[in-house]
C-alpha positions in Angstrom: 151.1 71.0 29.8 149.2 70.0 32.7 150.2 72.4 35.1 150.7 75.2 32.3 146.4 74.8 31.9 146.3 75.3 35.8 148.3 78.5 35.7 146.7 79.6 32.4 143.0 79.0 34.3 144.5 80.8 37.5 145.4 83.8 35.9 141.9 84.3 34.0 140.2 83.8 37.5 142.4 86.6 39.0 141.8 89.1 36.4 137.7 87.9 36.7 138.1 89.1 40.0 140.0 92.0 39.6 137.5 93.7 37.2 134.4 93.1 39.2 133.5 96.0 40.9 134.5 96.6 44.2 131.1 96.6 46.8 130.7 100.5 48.3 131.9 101.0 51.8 129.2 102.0 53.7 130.1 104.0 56.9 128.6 102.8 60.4 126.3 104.4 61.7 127.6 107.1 64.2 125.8 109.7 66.8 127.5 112.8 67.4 126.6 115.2 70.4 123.9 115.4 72.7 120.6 113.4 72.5 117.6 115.6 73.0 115.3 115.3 74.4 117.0 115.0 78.3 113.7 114.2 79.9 109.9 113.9 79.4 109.7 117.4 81.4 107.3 120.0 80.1 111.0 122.2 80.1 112.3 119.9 77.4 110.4 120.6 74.2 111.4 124.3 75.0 115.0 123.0 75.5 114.9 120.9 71.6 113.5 123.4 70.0 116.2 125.8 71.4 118.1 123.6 69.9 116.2 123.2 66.2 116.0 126.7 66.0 119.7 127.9 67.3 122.0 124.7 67.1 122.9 124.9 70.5 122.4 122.6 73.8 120.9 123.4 76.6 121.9 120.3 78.8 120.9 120.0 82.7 122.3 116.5 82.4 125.8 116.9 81.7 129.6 114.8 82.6 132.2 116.9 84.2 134.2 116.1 80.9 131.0 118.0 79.1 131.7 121.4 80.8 135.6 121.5 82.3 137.9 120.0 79.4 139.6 122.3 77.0 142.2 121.0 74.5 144.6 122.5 76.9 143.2 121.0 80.0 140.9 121.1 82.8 139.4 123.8 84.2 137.6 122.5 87.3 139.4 123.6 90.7 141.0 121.4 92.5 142.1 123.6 95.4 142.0 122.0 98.9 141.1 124.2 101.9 144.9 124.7 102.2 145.6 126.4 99.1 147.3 123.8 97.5 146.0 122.8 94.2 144.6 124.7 90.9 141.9 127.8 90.8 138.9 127.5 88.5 135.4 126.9 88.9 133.0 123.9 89.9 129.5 123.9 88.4 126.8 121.7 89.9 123.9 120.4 87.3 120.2 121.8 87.7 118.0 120.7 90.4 115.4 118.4 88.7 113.5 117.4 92.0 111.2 120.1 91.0 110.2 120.7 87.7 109.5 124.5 88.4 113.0 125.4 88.9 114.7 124.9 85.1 111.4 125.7 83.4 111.9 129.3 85.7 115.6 129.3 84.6 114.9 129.4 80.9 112.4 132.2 81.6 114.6 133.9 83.5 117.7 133.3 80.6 115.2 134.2 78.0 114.4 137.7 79.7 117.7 138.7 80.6 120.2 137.0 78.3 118.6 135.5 75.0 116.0 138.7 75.0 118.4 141.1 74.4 119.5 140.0 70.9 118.1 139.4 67.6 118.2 135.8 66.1 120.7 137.1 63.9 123.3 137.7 66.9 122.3 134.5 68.9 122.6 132.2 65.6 126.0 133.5 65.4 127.4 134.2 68.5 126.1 131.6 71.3 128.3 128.9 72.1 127.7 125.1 71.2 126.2 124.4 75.0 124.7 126.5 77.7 124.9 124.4 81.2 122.1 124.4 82.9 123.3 124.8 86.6 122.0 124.6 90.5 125.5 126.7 91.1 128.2 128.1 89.8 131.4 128.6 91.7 134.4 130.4 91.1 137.1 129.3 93.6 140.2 131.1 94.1 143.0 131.9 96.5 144.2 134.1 99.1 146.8 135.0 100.5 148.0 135.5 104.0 151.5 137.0 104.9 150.6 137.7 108.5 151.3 136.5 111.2 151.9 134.0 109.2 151.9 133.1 105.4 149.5 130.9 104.5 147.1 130.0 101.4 143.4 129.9 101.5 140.5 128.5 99.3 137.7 131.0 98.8 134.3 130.3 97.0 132.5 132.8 94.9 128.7 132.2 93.7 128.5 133.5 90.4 126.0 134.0 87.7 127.6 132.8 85.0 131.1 131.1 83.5 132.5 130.6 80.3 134.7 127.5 79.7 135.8 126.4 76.2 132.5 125.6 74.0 130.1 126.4 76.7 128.2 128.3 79.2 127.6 127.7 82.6 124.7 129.5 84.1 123.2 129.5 87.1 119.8 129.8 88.9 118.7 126.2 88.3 117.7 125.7 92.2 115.1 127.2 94.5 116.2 130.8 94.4 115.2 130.9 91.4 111.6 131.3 91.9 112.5 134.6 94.7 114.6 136.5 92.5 114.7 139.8 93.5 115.5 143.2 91.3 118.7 142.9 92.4 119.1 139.6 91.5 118.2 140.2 87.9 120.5 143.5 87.5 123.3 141.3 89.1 122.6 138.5 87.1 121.9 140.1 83.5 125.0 142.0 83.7 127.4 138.9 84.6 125.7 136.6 82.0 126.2 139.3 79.5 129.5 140.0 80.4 130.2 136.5 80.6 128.7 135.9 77.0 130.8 139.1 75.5 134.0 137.6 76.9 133.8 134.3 75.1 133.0 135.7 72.0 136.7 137.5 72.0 138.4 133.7 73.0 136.5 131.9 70.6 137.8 134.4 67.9 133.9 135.5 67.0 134.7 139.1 66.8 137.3 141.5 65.6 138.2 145.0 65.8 136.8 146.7 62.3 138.8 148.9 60.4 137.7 152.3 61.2 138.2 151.4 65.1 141.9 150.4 64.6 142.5 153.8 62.5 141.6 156.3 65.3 144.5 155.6 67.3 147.9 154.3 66.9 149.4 151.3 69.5 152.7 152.4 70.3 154.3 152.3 74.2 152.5 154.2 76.5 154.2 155.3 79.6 150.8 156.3 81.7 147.0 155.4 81.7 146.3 159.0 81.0 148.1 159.2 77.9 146.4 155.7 76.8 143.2 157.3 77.3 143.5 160.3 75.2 144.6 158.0 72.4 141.3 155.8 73.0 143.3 152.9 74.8 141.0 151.2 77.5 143.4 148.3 77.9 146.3 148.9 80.7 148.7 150.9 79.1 151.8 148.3 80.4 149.2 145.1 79.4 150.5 145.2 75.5 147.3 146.9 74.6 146.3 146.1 71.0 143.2 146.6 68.9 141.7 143.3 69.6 141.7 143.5 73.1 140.4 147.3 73.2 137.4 146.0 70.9 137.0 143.5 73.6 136.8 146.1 76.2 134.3 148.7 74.7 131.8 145.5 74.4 132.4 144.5 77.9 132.1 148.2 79.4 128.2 148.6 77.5 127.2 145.0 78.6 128.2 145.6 82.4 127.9 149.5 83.0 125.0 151.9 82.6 125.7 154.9 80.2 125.6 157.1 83.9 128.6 155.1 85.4 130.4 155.4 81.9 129.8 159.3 81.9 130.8 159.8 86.2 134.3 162.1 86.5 137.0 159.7 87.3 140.8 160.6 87.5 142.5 159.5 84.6 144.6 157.1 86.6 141.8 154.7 87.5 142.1 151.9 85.1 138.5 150.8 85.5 135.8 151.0 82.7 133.7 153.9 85.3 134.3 157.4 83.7 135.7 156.5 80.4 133.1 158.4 78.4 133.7 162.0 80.7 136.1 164.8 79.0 138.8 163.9 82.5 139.7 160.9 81.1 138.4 161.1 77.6 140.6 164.1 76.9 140.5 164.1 73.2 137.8 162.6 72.7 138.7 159.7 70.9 137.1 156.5 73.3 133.8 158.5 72.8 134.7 157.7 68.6 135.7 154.8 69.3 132.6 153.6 71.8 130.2 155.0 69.2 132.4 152.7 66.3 131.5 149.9 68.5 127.8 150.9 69.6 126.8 151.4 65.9 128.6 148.5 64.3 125.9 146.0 66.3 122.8 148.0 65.9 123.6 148.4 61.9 125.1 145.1 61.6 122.9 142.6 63.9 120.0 145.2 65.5 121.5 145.1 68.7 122.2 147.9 71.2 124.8 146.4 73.3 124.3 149.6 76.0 120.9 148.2 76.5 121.9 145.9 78.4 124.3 148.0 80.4 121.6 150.0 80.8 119.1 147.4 82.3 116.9 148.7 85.6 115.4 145.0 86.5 112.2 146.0 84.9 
């Protein structure tokens, strides 16, 4: 009877315990992304409330895991002066040794890349960081076959890269504060081109419905038959909608309305000329460019062929 009261008294305090509520599980406290403010720079209250008022980073402290890793890999170069090794591009943080230089590059990003869109089109369409760089490199091979074969590294400065979730931009060094007219044509057009581009791979932007009606993808045998169907993509690339919706946004951004409108023979693949009856034969990339042209002015208040358009003034 003894050890039957034990068991009896064991049992009530288990199903005590059971029915008392369980205490909430409280998660631990965790910080996700960037901390901003970088510094205690003038620059970097502009640089938060970038940030408060679009979402997006603009780091010029950043890991070389923060701007090269993709869930598919890597996409720093690692080519040797030999060749030997992967293309891609290297991107150096901004110089901070004087604090004139990256308060000058977010002028100069404000004037001739965040200036020529609506908040509208920058809420939507910017990435999730914009690198803030002293330079940006594209490196690349060439190829020797004589006398003899042989593979050479070659550096490129450029304006501007896309990689993944960001945007690597440069001017974050002493030129900065000399930039020529030049500079700023050469610079607005490849930061613009740059942006367009990785709004296609991020899968921000698709062809609309009227633009895929005017012409039908099936094989093309020549670039001049493409053309007259309103094909910009390489007639033996697979052309499809997507990647000629790409390709009217890029040819605005990067060419004034002039070079889009200059007689070029109908077997030059480039974006120069598509808008003249020689290649435009039945008119239909005019359609299709004024499809594109109006679908950001009525949808977001941007004229994409502004920017192509730009004189440095």
């Amino acid at each position: 009877m003894r050890i039957l009261n034990y068991i009896i008294i064991a049992c009530l305090v288990l199903a005590a315990a059971s029915c008392k509520k369980e205490a909430v599980l409280v998660a631990s406290k965790q910080t996700f992304g960037y901390t901003l403010p970088q510094g205690n720079h003038p620059y970097d209250k502009t640089i938060t409330d970038f940030y408060n008022k679009y979402g997006v980073y603009m780091l010029y402290k950043f890991t070389d895991k923060d701007t090269y890793w993709t869930p598919t890999g890597w996409k720093n170069a690692t080519l040797d002066a030999n060749g030997v090794g992967t293309t891609g591009y290297l991107a150096t943080p901004a110089d901070t040794s004087n604090g004139d230089y990256i308060s000058r590059q977010i002028t100069v990003l404000n004037k001739l890349w965040f200036g020529f869109y609506t908040d509208k089109f920058l809420k939507q369409f910017l990435p999730t960081k914009i690198m803030l760089c002293s330079s940006v490199d594209s490196i690349y091979a060439t190829y020797i076959y004589s006398p003899v074969y042989r593979i050479l590294r070659n550096d490129a400065v450029v304006g501007a890269w896309a990689n993944f979730d960001n945007i690597n931009v440069n001017y974050g060094n002493a030129a900065v504060m000399n930039m020529t007219q030049t500079d700023s044509i050469k610079f607005a057009k490849k930061v613009n081109l740059i942006f367009a581009q990785s709004i296609i791979t991020r899968n921000l932007a698709a062809p609309t419905a009227d633009f895929t009606a005017v012409t039908n993808y099936a094989t093309y045998t020549s670039q001049a038959t493409a053309y007259a169907n309103g094909i910009l993509t390489t007639y033996y690339s697979s052309p499809t909608a997507l990647t000629d919706w790409s390709l009217y946004i890029q040819a605005m951004v990067s060419c004034t309305e002039a070079t889009l409108n200059k007689s070029r023979v109908n077997t030059d693949a480039s974006l120069v000329g598509i808008l003249n009856p020689v290649k435009d034969t039945n008119g239909k990339i005019r359609q299709r460019y004024n499809i594109v042209r109006n679908y950001f002015i009525n949808n977001y208040g941007v004229d994409l062929q502004a920017i192509g358009n730009y004189t440095g003034r």
